[in-house]
C-alpha positions as CSV (number, residue, x, y, z in Angstrom):
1,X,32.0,211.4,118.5
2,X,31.3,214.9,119.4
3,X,28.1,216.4,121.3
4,X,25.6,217.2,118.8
5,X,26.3,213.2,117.2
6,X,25.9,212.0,121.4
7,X,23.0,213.9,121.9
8,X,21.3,212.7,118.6
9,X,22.4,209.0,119.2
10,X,21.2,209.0,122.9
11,X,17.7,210.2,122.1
12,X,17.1,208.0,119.3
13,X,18.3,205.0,121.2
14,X,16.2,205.9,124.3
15,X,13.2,206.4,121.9
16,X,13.5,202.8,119.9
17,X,14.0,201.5,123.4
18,X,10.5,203.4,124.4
19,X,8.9,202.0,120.7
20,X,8.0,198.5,121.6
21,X,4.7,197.3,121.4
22,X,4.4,194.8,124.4
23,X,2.4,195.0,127.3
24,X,5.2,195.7,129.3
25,X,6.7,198.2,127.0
26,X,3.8,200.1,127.0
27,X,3.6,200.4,131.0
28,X,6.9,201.6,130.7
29,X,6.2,204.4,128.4
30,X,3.3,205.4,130.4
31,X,5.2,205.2,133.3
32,X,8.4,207.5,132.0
33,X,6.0,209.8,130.6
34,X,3.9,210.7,133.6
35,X,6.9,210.9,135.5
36,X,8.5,213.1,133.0
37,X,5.4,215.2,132.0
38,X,2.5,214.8,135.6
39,X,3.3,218.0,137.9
40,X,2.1,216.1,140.8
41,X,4.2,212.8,140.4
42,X,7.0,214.9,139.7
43,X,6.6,217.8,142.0
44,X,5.8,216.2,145.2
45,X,9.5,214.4,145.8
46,X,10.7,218.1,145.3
47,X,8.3,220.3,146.8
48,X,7.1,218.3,149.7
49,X,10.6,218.8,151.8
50,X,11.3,221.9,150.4
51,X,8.0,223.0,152.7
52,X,9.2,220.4,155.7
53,X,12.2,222.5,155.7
54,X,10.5,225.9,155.7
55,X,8.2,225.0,158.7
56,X,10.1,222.6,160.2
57,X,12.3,225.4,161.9
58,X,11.1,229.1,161.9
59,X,14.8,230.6,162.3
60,X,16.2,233.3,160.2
61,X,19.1,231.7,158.7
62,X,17.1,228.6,157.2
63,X,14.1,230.4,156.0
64,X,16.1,232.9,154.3
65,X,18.5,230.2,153.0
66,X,15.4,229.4,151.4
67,X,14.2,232.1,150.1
68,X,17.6,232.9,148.6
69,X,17.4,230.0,147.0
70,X,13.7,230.3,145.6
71,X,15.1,233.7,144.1
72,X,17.9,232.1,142.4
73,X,15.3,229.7,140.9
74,X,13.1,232.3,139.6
75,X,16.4,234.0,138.1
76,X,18.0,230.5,136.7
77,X,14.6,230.1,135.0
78,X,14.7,233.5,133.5
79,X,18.0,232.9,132.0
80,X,16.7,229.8,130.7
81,X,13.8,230.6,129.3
82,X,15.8,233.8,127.5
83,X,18.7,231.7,126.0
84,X,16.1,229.4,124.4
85,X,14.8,232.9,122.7
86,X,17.8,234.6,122.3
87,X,20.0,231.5,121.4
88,X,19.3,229.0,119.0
89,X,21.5,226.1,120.2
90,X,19.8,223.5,118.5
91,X,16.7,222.1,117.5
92,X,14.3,220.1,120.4
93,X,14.3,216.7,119.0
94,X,10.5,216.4,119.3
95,X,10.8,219.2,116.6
96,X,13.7,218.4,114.5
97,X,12.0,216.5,110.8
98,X,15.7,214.7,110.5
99,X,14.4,212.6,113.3
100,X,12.2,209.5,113.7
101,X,10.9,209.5,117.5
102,X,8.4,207.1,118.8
103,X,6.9,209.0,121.1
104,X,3.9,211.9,121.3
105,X,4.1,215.2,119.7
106,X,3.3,218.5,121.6
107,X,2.5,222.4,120.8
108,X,5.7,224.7,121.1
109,X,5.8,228.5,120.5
110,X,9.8,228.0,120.0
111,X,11.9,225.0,118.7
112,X,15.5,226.1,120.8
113,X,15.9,223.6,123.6
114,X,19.0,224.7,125.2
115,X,19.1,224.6,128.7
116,X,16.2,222.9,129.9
117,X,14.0,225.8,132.0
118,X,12.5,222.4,133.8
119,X,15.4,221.1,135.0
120,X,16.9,224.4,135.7
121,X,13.7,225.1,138.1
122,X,14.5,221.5,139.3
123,X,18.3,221.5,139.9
124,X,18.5,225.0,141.6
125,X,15.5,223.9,144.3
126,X,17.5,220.7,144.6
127,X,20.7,222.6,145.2
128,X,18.6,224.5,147.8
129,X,17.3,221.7,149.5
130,X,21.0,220.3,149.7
131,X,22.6,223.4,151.1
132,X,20.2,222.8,154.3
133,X,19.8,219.0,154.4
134,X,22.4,216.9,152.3
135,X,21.2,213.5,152.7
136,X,17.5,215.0,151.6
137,X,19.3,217.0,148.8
138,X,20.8,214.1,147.2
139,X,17.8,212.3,147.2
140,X,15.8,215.2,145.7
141,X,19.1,215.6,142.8
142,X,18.8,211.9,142.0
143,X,14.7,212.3,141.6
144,X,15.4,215.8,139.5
145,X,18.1,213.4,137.1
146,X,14.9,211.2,136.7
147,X,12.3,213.0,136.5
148,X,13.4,216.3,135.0
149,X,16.4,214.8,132.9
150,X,16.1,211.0,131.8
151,X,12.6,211.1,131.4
152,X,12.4,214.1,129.2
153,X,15.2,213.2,127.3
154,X,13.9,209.6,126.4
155,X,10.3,211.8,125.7
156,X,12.2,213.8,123.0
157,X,11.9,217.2,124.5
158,X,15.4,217.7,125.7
159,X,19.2,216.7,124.2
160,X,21.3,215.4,127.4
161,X,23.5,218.8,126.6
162,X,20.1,220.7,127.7
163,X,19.9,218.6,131.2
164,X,23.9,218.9,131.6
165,X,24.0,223.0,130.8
166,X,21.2,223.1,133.4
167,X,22.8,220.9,135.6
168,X,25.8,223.2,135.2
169,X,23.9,226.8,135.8
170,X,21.4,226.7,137.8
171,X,23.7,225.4,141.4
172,X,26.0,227.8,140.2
173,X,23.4,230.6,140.7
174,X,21.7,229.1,143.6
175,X,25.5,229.2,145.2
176,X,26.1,232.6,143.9
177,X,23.1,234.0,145.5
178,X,23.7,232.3,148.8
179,X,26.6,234.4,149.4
180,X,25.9,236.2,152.5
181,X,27.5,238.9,150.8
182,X,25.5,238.9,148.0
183,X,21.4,238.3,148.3
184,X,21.3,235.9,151.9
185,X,22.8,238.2,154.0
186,X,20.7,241.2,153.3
187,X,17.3,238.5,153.0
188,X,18.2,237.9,156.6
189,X,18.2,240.8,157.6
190,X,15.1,241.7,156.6
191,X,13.7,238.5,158.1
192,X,15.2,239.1,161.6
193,X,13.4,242.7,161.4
194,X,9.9,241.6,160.3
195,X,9.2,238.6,162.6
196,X,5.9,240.2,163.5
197,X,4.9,239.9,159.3
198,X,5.9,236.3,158.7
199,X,2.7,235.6,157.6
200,X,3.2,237.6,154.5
201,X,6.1,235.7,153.8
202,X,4.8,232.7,154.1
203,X,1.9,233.3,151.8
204,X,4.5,235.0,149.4
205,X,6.3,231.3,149.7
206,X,2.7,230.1,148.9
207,X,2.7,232.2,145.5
208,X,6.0,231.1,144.3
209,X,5.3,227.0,145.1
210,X,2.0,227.6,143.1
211,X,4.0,229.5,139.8
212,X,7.0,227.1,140.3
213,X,4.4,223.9,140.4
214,X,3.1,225.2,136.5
215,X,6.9,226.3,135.5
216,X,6.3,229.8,136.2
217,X,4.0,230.8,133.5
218,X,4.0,234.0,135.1
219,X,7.3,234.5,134.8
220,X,7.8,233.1,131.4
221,X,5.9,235.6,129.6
222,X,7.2,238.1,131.3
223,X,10.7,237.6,130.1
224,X,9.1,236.2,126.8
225,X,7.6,239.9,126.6
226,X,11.1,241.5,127.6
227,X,12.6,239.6,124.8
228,X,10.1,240.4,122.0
229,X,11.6,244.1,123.2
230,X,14.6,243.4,123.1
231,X,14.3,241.7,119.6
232,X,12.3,244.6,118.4
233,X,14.5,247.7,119.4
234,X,18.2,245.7,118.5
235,X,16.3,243.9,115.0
236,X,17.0,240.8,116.3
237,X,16.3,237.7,114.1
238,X,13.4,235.5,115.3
């Protein structure tokens, strides 16, 4: 069986398994999809230590371990937003008429899938979390599985390739950027010289919890813009 057959086989199971029409099947349903679609349920287990961390301990190396790793999250979410414009993988299943899904529809302005921008956002603040406090970080990896994988694979927004390619990416650019030859070292730096202006980092920390809360709709249109450039001045398809 190869991927594309999996993936198929995988949704459409979890989705007949998600069809019944019992009580009980029906709490279920509700309960996957808040916990697959609600910001708050699925945000707090993520966000919530990510800020214990940051004001737990005020030193340089932490707080610029995370912020290293918050700008790895904005760039893994950039990548992820352009590959679904750029590359048309495959079909979301939500989208794709060859399917029969029991579940709700939703409004998207593109039908490529491929990775999963909400599990990349997910799996490179979990990888964050983990570089600083394992036992937290796997906690916070097994919620982002749930919450930002299972959950919205069974809802038909996401093939298990999309969760696995984000799962693959977006710790590899949280690690690349927490090379302190790379991003950390100089982010340091630049901490250990402003101690006096923390409070403009902090309420910069503030910004990015807020866009990353909504899935950066910020920063989605700006690389949805860049790419509508791109497309325009190389003639592009789409």
């Amino acid at each position: 069986m190869n991927i594309s057959a999996l993936d198929t086989a995988i949704v459409t199971g979890l989705s007949e398994f998600l069809a019944g029409d019992g009580t009980g099947s029906r709490l279920f349903r509700l309960l996957v999809y808040n916990v697959g679609e609600n910001p708050l349920l699925r945000g707090i287990p993520i966000f919530f230590p990510l800020l214990l961390l940051w004001f737990g301990n005020t030193s340089a190396e932490r707080r610029s371990r995370i912020l290293t790793g918050l700008l790895a999250t904005c760039a893994a979410v950039g990548l992820s937003v352009a590959t679904q414009y750029l590359l048309h993988v495959h079909t979301r299943p939500v989208l794709d008429s060859t399917l029969t899904l029991q579940m709700a529809t939703q409004q998207w302005d593109h039908d490529s899938s491929f990775p999963s921008d909400t599990a990349m956002l997910y799996f490179a603040l979990s990888t964050t979390i983990f570089l600083l406090n394992r036992r937290v970080g796997v906690a916070v990896f097994l919620w982002s599985l749930l919450s930002a994988g299972l959950c919205r694979v069974a809802l038909g927004w996401h093939y298990p390739s999309d969760i696995l390619g984000s799962l693959v990416i977006a710790p590899a650019v949280v690690l690349l950027f927490d090379n302190p030859a790379f991003i950390r070292g100089r982010i340091e730096a630049l901490l250990e010289s402003s101690q006096k202006r923390l409070d403009i980092v902090s309420a910069m920390l503030m910004l990015f919890i807020a866009e990353a809360y909504n899935l950066f709709p910020g920063l989605r249109s700006l690389v949805v813009t860049f790419v509508r450039i791109i497309r325009k001045n190389f003639d592009l398809p789409g």
